[in-house]
C-alpha positions in Angstrom: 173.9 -101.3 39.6 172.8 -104.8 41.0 172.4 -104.6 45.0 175.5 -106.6 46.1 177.7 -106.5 43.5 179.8 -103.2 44.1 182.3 -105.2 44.2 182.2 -105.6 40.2 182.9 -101.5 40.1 186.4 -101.8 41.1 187.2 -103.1 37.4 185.4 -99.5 36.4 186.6 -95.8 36.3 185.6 -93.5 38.5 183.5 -91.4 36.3 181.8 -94.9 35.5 181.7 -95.8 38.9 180.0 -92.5 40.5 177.6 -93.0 37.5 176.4 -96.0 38.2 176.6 -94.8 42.1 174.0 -91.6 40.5 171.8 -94.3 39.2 171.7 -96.9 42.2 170.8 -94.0 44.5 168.3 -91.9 42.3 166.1 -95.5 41.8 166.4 -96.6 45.0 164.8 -93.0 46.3 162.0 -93.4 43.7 160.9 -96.8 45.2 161.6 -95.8 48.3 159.0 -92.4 47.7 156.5 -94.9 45.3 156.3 -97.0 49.2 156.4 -93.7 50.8 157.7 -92.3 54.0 155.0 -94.1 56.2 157.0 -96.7 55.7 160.6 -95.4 55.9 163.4 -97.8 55.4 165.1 -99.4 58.2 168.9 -98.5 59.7 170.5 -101.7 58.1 168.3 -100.1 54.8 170.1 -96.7 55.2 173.4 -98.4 55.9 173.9 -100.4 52.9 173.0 -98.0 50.3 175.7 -95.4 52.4 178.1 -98.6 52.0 177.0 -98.4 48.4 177.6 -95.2 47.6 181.3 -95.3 49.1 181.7 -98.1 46.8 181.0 -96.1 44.3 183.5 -93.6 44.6 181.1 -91.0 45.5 181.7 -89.9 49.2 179.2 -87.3 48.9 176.5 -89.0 48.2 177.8 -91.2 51.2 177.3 -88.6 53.8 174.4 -87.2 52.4 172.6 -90.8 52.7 174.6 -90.9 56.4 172.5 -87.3 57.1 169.0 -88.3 56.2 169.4 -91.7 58.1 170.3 -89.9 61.0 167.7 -87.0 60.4 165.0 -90.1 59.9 165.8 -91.7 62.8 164.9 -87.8 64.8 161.2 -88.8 63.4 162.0 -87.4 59.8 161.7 -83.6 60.5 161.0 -80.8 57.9 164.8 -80.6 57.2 165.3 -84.1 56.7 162.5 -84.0 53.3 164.6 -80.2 53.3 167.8 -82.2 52.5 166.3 -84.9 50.3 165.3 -82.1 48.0 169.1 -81.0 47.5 170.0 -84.5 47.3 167.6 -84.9 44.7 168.7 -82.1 43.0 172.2 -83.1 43.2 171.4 -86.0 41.6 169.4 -84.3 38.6 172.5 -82.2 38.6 174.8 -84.8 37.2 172.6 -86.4 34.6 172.6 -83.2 33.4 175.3 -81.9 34.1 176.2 -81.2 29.9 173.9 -78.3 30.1 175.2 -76.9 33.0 177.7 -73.6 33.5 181.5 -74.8 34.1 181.0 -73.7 37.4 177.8 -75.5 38.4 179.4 -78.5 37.5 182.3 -78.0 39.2 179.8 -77.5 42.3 178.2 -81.1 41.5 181.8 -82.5 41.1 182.8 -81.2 44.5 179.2 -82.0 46.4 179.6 -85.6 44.7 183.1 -85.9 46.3 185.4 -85.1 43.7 188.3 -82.9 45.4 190.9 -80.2 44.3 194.5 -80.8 44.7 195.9 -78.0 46.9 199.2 -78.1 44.8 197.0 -77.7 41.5 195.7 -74.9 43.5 199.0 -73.4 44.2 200.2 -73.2 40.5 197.4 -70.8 39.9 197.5 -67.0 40.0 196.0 -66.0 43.1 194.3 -62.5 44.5 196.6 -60.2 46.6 195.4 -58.8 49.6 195.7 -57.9 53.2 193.5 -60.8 54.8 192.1 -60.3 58.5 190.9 -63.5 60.1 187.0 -62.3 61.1 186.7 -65.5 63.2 186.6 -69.2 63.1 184.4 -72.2 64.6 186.0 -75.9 65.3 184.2 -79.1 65.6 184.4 -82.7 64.5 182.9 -85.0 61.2 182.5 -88.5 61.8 182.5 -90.6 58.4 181.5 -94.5 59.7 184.8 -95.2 61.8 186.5 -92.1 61.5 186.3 -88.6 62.9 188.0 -86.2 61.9 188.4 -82.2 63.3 187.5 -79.6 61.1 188.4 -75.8 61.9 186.2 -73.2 59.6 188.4 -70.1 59.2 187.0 -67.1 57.5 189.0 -63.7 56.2 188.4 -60.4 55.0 190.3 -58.9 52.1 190.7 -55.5 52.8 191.2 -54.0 48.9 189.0 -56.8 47.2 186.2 -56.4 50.4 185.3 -60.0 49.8 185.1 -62.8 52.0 187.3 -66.2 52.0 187.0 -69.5 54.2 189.9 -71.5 55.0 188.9 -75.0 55.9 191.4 -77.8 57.6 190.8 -81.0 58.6 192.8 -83.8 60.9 193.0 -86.8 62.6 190.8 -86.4 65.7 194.3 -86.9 67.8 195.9 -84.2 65.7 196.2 -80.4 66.3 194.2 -78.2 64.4 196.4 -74.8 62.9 197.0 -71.9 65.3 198.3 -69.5 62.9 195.1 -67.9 62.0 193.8 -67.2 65.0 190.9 -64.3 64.8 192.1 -60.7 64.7 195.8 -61.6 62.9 196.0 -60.2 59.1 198.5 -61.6 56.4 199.8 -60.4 53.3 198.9 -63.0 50.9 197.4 -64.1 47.6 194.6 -66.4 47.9 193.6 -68.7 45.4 189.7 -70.0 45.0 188.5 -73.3 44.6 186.4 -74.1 41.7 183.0 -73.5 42.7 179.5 -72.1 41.7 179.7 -69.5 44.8 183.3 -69.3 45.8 184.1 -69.0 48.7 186.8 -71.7 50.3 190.6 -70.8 49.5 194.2 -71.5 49.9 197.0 -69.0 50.9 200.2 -68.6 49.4 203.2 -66.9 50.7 201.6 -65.7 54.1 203.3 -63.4 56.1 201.6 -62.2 58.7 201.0 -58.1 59.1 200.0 -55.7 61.9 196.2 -55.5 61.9 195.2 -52.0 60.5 192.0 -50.1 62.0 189.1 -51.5 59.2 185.6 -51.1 59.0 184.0 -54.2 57.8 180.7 -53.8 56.2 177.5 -55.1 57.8 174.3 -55.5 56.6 171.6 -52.9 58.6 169.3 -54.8 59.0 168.0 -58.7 58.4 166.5 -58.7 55.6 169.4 -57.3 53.5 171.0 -60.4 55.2 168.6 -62.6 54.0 168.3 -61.5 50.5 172.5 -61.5 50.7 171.7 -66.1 51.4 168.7 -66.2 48.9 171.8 -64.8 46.3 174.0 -67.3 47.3 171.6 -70.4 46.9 170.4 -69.0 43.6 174.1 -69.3 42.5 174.7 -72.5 44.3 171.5 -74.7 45.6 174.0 -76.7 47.8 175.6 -73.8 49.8 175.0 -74.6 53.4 176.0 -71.4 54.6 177.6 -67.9 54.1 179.6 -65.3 56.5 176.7 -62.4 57.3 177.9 -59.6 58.9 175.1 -57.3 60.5 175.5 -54.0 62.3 173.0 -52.3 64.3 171.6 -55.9 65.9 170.2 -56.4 69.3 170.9 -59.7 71.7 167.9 -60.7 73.4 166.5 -63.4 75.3 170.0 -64.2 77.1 171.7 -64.2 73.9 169.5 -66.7 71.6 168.1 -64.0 69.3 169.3 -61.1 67.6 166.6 -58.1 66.8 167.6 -55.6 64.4 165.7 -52.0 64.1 162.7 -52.7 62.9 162.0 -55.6 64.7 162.8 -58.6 62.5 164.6 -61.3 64.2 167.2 -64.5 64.1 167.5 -67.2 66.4 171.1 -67.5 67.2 172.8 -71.2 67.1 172.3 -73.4 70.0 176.3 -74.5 69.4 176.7 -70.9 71.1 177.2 -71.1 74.5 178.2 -67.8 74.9 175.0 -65.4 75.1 175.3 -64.1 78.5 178.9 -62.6 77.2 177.0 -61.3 74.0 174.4 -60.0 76.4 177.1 -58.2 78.5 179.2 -57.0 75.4 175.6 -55.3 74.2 174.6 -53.4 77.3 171.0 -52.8 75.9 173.1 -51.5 72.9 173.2 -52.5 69.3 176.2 -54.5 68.1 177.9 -55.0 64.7 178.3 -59.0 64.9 180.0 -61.2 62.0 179.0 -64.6 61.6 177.8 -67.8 59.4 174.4 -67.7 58.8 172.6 -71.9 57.7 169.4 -70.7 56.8 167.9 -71.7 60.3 170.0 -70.1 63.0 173.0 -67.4 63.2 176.3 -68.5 64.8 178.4 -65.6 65.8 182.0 -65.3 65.6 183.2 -61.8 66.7 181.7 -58.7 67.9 183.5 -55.7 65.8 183.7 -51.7 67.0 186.1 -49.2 66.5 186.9 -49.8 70.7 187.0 -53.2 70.7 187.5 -56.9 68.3 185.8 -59.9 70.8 186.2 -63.4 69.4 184.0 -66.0 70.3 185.1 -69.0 68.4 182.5 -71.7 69.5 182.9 -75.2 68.9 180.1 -77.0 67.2 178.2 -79.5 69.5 175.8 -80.8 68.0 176.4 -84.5 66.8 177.8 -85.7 63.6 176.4 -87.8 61.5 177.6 -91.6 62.1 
């Protein structure tokens, strides 16, 4: 695709259009590595080929361009050449996407921006289960002009002893959803997204339940934990993170680290603000914690014993990508 002329995609079909979107992108990243980094490209650089790429009817690529800008302008640090690699990846991914399993290429559908109809979704069959909401983090996305707030919510099926992520977005001068707040259970069927790992669902027919005692598995120590993400990415190279569970963890350090048994340790999420409570809840005594885990830091979401359920729903504060 000629620089300046997206305007010529509009007489194009989508698939057509997010192709020549693959192509503009992958070239412009192999100049851009021939010149290399030393010389990075400017803001009004990063801004046009994001402008591009929303042209092109590929959003994802949009906010993935919109990340490493931002991540360049921090003095390009180890995760911005970290996320380059998946974007790279992602773009290898749909040149080839032919060869790939029908759920990898639903995964490089969905990372390029292509979305799932929630009423598709509700004509499907769906899985049956008593659902307990483990926990939930809120935040905001900002895409150019607009933010929007997003509200992660994940579940527990107690018979299929799998996790499930509800994920809402509105206006930033809308409310978020209420009715899944942490420790509530409903009697439901969820229904998947396509996806390579899924994990994000709908509900149909809630109604909500009394919360029966449970014990919800946990990993005993971290390394279990980390082989339970190495999984995941093996099954999808663009999951950013997963629900971890861990029992038997330590709080240290005022509530930035966790220290299981045998002395391996996480750094807990600077978006939590609440260590001295963790610290308190401890007592100099391990914990079962549930949480998302990003491959850099650990962001809890409740503390579970049979006494006690604490919810900590933090809201994300670090800032989006503009």
């Amino acid at each position: 695709m000629v620089m300046g002329k997206s305007s010529s995609l509009k007489s194009l079909s989508r698939p057509a259009q997010v192709q020549q979107g693959v192509e503009e992108l992958r070239q412009w990243l192999c100049d851009r590595l021939q010149l290399g980094w030393a010389n990075p490209p400017s803001y009004q650089d990063w801004q046009r080929i994001t402008a591009h790429m929303i042209d092109a009817q590929a959003p994802g690529l949009a906010r993935r361009a919109r990340s490493l800008a931002q991540l360049a302008s921090d003095g390009f640090p180890a995760k911005f050449f970290e996320e380059l690699g998946e974007l790279w990846l992602l773009l290898e991914g749909y040149q080839q996407r032919q060869s790939l399993s029908e759920s990898l290429r639903n995964e490089v559908r969905s990372q390029l921006g292509w979305t799932q109809r929630k009423a598709d979704l509700q004509q499907r069959p769906g899985q049956w289960d008593h659902w307990v909401v483990l926990g939930q983090v809120r935040g905001q996305e900002t895409t150019g002009a607009t933010t929007l707030k997003l509200q992660r919510t994940w579940l527990w099926g107690l018979q299929q002893q799998r996790f499930a992520l509800l994920l809402d977005y509105v206006h930033h001068r809308q409310s978020l959803p209420s009715d899944f707040s942490p420790g509530r259970t409903w009697a439901a069927e969820l229904v998947f997204y396509d996806a390579a790992l899924p994990q994000r669902a709908i509900l149909k027919h809630p109604q909500t339940i009394a919360t029966p005692l449970f014990h919800l598995p946990g990993y005993p120590d971290i390394e279990q934990g980390l082989n339970a993400y190495a999984e995941a990415l093996a099954q999808n190279p663009w999951c950013d993170r997963i629900p971890l569970s861990l029992s038997q963890i330590l709080p240290l350090n005022a509530g930035t680290q966790l220290r299981d048994s045998s002395g391996q340790s996480l750094p807990i999420s600077p978006d939590f603000q609440q260590g001295w409570q963790l610290m308190a809840l401890s007592g100099g005594q391990p914990l079962t914690l549930f949480g998302e885990w990003d491959g850099c830091s650990y962001l809890p979401l409740a503390e579970l014993s049979s006494e006690r359920w604490v919810s900590f729903t933090p809201s994300l504060t670090s800032p989006a990508p503009t």
